[in-house]
C-alpha positions as CSV (number, residue, x, y, z in Angstrom):
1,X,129.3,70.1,59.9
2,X,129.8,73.2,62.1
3,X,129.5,76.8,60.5
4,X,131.7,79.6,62.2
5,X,129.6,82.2,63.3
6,X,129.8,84.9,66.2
7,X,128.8,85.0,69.4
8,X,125.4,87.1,69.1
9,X,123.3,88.9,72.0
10,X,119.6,87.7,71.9
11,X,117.0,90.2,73.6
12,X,114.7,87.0,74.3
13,X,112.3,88.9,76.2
14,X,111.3,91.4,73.5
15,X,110.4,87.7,71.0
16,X,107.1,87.4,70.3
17,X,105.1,84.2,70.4
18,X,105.4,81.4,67.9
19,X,104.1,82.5,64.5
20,X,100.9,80.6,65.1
21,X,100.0,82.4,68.1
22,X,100.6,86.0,66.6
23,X,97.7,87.1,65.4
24,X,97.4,89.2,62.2
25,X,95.6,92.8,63.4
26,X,97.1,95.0,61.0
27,X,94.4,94.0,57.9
28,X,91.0,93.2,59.1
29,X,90.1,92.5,55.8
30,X,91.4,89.3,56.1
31,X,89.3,86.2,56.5
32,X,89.0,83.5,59.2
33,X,90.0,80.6,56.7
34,X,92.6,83.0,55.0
35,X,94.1,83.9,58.4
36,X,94.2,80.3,59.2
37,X,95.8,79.0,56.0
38,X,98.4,81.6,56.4
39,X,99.4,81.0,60.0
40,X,99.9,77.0,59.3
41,X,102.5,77.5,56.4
42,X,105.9,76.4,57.8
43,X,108.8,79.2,57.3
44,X,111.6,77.9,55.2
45,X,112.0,80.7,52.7
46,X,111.9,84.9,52.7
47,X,109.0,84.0,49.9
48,X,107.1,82.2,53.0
49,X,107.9,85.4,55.0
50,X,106.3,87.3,52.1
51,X,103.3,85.1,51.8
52,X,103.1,85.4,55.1
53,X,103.5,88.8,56.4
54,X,101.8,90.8,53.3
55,X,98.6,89.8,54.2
56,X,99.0,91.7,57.4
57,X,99.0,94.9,55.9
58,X,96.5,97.6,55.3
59,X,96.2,97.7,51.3
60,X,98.2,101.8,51.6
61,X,100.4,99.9,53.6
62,X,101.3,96.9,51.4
63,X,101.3,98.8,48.4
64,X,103.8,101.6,49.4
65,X,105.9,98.7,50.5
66,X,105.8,96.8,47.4
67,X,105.1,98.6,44.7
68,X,107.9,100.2,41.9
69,X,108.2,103.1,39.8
70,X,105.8,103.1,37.1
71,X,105.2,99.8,34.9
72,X,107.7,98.3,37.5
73,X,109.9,97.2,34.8
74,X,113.1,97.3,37.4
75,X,111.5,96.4,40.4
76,X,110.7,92.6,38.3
77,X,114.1,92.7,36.3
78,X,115.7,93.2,39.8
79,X,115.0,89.5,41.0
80,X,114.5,88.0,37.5
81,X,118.3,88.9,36.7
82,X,119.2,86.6,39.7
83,X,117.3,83.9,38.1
84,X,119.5,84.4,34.9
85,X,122.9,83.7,36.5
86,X,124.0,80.0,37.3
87,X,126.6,79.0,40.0
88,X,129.4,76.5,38.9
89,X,130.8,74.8,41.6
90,X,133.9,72.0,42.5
91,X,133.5,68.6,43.8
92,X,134.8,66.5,46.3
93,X,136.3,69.6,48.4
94,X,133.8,69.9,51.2
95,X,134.8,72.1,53.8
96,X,133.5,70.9,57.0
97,X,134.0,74.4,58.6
98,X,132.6,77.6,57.0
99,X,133.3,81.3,57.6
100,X,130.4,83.8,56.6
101,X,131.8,86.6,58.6
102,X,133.6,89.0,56.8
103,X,134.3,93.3,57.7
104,X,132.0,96.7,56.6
105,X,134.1,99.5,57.0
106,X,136.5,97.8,59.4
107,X,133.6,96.5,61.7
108,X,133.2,93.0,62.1
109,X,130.2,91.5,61.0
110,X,128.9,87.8,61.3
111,X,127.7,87.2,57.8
112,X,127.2,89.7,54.7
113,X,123.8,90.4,55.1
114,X,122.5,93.7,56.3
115,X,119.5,95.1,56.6
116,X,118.7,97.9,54.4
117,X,116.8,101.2,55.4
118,X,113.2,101.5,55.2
119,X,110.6,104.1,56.0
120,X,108.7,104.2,59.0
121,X,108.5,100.5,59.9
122,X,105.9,100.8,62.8
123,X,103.6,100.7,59.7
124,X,104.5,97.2,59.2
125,X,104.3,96.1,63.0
126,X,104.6,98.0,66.4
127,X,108.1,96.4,67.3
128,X,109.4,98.9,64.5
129,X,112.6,99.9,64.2
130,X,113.7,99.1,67.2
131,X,112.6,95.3,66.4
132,X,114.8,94.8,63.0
133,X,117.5,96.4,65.0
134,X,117.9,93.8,68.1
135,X,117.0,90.9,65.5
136,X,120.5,92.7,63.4
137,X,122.5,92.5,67.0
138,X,121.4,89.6,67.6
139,X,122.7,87.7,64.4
140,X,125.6,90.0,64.3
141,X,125.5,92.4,61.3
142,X,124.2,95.6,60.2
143,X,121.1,97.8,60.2
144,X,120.7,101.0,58.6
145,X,118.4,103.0,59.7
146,X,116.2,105.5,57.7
147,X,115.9,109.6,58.0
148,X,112.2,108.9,57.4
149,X,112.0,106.4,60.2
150,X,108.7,105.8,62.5
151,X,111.7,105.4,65.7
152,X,114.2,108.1,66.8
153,X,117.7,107.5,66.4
154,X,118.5,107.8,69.9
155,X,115.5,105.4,70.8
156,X,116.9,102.9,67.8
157,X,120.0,102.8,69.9
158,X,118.8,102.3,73.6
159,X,116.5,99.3,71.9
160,X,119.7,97.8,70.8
161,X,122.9,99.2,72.5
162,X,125.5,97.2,70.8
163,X,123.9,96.9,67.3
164,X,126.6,98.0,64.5
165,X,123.8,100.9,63.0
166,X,124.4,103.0,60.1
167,X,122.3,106.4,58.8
168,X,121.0,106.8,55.9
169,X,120.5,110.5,54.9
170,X,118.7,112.5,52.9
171,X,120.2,116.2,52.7
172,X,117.3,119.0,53.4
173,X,117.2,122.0,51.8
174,X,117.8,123.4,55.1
175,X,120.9,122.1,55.7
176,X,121.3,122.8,59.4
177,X,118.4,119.8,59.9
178,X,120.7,117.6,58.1
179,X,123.7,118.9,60.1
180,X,121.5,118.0,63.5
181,X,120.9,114.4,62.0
182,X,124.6,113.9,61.7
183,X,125.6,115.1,65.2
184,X,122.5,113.0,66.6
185,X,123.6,109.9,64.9
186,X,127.4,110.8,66.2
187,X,126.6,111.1,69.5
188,X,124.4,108.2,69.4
189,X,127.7,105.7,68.3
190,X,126.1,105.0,64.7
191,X,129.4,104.0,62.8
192,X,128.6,105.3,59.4
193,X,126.3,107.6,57.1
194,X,124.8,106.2,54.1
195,X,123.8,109.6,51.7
196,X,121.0,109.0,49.5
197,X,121.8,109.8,45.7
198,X,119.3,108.8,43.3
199,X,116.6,111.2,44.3
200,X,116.6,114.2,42.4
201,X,113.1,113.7,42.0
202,X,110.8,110.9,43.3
203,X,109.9,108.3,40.9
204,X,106.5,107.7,40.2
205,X,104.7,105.0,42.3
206,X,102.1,105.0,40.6
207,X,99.8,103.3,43.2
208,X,100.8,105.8,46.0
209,X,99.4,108.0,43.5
210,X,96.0,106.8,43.1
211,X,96.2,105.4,47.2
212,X,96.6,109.3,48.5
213,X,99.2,107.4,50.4
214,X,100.2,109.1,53.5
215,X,101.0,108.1,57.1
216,X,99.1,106.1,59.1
217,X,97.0,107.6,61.9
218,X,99.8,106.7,65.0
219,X,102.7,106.5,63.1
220,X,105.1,109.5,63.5
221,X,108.7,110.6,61.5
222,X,110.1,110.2,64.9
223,X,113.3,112.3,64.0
224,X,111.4,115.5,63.8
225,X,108.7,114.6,65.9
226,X,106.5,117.8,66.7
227,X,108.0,119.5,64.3
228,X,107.5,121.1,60.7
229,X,108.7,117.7,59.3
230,X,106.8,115.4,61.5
231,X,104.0,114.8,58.7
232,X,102.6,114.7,55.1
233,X,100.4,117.5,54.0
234,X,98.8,116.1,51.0
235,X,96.4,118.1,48.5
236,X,96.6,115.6,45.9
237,X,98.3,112.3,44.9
238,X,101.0,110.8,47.2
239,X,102.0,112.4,50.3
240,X,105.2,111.1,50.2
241,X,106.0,113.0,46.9
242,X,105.0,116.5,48.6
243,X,106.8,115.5,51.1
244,X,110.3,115.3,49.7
245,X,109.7,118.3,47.5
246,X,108.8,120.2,50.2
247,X,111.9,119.6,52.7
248,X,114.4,117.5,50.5
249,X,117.5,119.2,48.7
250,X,117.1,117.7,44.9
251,X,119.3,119.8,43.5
252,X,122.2,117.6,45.4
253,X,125.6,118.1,43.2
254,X,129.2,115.6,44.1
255,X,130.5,119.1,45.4
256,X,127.6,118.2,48.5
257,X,129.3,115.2,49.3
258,X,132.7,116.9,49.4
259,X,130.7,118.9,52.1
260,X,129.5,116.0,53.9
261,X,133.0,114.3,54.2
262,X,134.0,118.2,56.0
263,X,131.3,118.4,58.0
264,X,131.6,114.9,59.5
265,X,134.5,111.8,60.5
266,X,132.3,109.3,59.9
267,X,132.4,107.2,56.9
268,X,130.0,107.8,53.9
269,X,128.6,105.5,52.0
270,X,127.1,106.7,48.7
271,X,123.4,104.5,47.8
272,X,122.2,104.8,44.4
273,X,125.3,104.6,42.1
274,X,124.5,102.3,39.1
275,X,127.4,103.2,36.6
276,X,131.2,102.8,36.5
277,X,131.4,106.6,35.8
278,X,130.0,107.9,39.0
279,X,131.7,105.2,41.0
280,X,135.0,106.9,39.7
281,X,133.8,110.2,40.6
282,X,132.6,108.9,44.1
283,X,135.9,107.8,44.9
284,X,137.5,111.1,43.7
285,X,135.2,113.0,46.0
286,X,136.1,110.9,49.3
287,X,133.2,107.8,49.4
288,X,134.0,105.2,51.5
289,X,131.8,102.6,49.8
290,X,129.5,102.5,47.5
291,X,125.8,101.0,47.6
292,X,125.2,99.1,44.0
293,X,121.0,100.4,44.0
294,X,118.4,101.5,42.2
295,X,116.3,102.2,45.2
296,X,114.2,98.6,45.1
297,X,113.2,99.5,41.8
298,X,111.3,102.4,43.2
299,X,113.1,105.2,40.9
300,X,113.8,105.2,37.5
301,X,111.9,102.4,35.7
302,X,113.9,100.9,33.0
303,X,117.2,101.3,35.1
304,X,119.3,98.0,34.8
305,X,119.1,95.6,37.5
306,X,121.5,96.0,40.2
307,X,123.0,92.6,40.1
308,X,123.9,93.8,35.8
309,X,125.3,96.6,37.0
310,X,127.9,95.3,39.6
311,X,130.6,94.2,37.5
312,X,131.1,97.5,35.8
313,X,131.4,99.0,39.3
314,X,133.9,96.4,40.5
315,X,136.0,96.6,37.7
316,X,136.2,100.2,37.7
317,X,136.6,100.7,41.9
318,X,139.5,97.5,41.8
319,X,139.5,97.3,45.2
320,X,139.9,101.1,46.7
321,X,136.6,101.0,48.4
322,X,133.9,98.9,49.3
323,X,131.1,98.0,47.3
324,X,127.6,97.1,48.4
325,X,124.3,95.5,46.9
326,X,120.3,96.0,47.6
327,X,117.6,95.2,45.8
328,X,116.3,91.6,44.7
329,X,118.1,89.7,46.8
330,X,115.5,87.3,48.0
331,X,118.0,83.6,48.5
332,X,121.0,82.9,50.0
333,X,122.5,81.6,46.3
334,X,121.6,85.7,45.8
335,X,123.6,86.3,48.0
336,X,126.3,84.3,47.0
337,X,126.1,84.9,43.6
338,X,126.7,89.2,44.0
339,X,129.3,88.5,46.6
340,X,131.1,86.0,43.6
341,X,130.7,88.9,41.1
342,X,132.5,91.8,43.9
343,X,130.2,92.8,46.0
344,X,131.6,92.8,50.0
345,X,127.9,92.5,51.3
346,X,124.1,93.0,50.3
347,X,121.5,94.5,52.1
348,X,117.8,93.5,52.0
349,X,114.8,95.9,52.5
350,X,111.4,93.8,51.5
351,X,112.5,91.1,52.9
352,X,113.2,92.1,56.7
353,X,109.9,94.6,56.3
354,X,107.9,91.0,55.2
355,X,109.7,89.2,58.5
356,X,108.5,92.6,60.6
357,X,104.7,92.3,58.9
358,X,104.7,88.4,59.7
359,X,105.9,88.6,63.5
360,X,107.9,91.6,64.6
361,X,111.5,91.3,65.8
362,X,111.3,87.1,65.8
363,X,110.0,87.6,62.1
364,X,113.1,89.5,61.3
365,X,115.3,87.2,63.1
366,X,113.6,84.5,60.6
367,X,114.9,85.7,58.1
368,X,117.9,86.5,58.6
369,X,118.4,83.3,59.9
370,X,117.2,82.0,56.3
371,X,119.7,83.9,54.6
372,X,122.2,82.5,57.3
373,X,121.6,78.9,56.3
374,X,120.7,79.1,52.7
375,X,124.7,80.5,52.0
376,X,126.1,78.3,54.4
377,X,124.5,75.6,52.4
378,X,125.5,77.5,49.7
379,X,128.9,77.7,50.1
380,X,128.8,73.7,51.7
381,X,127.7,72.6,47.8
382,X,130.2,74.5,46.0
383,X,133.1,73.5,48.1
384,X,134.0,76.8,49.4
385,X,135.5,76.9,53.0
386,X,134.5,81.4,53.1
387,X,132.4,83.9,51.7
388,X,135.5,85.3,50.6
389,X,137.0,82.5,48.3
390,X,134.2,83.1,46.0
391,X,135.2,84.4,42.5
392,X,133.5,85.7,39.3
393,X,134.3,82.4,37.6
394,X,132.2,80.9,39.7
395,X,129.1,82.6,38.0
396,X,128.3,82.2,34.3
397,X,124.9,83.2,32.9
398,X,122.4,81.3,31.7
399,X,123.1,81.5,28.0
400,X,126.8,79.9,28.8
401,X,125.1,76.5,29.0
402,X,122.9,77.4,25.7
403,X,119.5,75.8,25.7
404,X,118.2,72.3,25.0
């Protein structure tokens, strides 16, 4: 059986070694036998990626990327509610020819998985940003990269000159730095800005808190490098949370997204909508698309899973925007599964920053490549000849089938 997929550019001279041959130097800590056992597992799933790469990272490290919002209620409920849904699927109507491309914003992508923005990605491995980018061009689809990035937007862009990139924004209090991002990214060919809205204050993490967490000796917010913003000045607790309060605008209202759509042509994608009321307003005020999250359950603990809250979004956009997924997709059934219930594509954060941790840009390629071959398998067992024949009927949950 042959899968349709797009012809891709691989940078093969920025791929590391095989994953046995890459050594683990970002945790000392860990132990000859450990380091051992870990580099003999054989990749077949983003959990072997996690098991995998985590390891690698300092223990400030590891837990800023992994950790939730107080008793991490929503950062669990966010994969668990994937468990809770089955797939029901036809018979004897294999399609020996699948198509898992599909269109973002009217740019062609090669499957509907895109990699979501995350902070300052050195931290995880020194390929970076630049790394998850070229492994995104090279299977075709999206990256969006963080304000709060460890690599410029310009350098993101020379590293991978015809990757389809995206900005995701935070909005300062003074706005002309915000302004300055925009132009950057708009000189620089990114094709869309994704605004931030969930962060009128910063959820507690509550082991950044007792870490002190703060940047990595090395590691720089490249977009304001050598300037005010370029660090963390803790005092107390996480450096991350000073941070924001310091130079982010919290006080954001919708009237500041009817400035953003005046201030630039670019499509804006709005990230944090969770209910079927602001999805309504977000379409009034000129969104583009919205981003189904709750920030990787890093926010507001006790928030409903982002998977739960889709279908209230879809019903209520019907079709006059896009709308996206993050957080707890972790399988290609995932995947198939929010694209069934509305979603046009989800984008994954952990799981390309546990692909960086395990082996740079060939660790991100991994998994992407897992997602790649998980739905097209996917979609092979439920007799569906596209990502886009999938309907809501053909997800049920659990309870449909009652219990034994």
């Amino acid at each position: 059986m042959a899968t349709i997929l797009l012809p891709v550019v691989v940078f093969v001279t920025a791929i590391h070694g095989s994953a046995t041959q890459y050594l683990p130097l970002h945790n000392q800590d860990i132990t000859h036998a450990r380091r051992h056992a870990i580099n003999n597992i054989t990749v077949v799933t983003v959990d072997d990626l996690r098991q995998l790469g985590v390891p690698r990272l300092n223990r400030s490290v590891r837990d800023y990327y992994e950790s939730g919002a107080d008793q991490e209620q929503t950062l669990s409920e966010n994969v668990a509610a994937f468990k809770r849904l089955r797939l029901r699927y036809r018979v004897l109507n294999t399609a020996h020819r699948r198509v898992l491309a599909t269109t973002l914003l009217r740019h062609l992508v090669a499957m509907p998985v895109g990699i979501a923005p995350s902070a300052m990605q050195k931290m995880a491995h020194p390929d970076g940003e630049i790394g998850t980018a070229r492994a995104s061009q090279a299977f075709g689809t999206v990256m969006i990269l963080s304000t709060l990035s460890s690599t410029s937007i310009e350098d993101v862009r020379r590293g991978a000159p015809h990757a389809l990139l995206w900005l995701q924004l935070y909005v300062f209090k003074n706005r002309s730095v915000t302004i300055e991002l925009i132009r950057r990214a708009e000189r620089a060919g990114y094709a869309a800005l994704v605004l931030t809205v969930d962060t009128p204050a910063w959820g507690q993490r509550i082991v950044d808190v007792r870490n002190a967490f703060n940047i990595p000796k090395g590691i720089t917010i490249a977009n304001f490098h050598n300037s005010m913003y370029d660090h963390f000045d803790i005092t107390k607790g996480s450096g991350l949370t000073k941070y924001t309060n310091d130079f982010f605008d919290q006080s954001l209202t919708w009237d500041d997204v009817t400035w953003l759509k005046r201030i630039t042509r670019l499509p804006v994608v709005l990230k944090g909508i969770i209910t079927a009321e602001d999805a309504l307003i977000a379409i009034a005020r000129g969104a583009n698309a919205i981003l189904v999250s709750n920030h990787g359950g890093r926010q507001l603990d006790g928030s409903p899973s982002t998977i739960e809250a889709l279908p209230e979004i879809v019903a209520a956009v019907q079709g006059r925007i896009e709308v996206y997924l993050d957080s707890g997709v972790r399988t290609g059934t995932d995947v198939i599964k929010a694209l069934a219930l509305g979603a046009r594509a989800v984008f994954v954060g952990r799981p390309a920053l546990w692909g960086l941790a395990y082996n740079g840009m060939s660790g991100v390629m991994k998994m992407l490549d897992i997602f790649r071959t998980e739905i097209d398998r996917a979609l092979t067992l439920m007799g569906r000849r596209s990502v886009h024949d999938l309907q809501p009927q053909d997800v049920v949950r659990q309870e449909h089938y009652g219990r034994l």
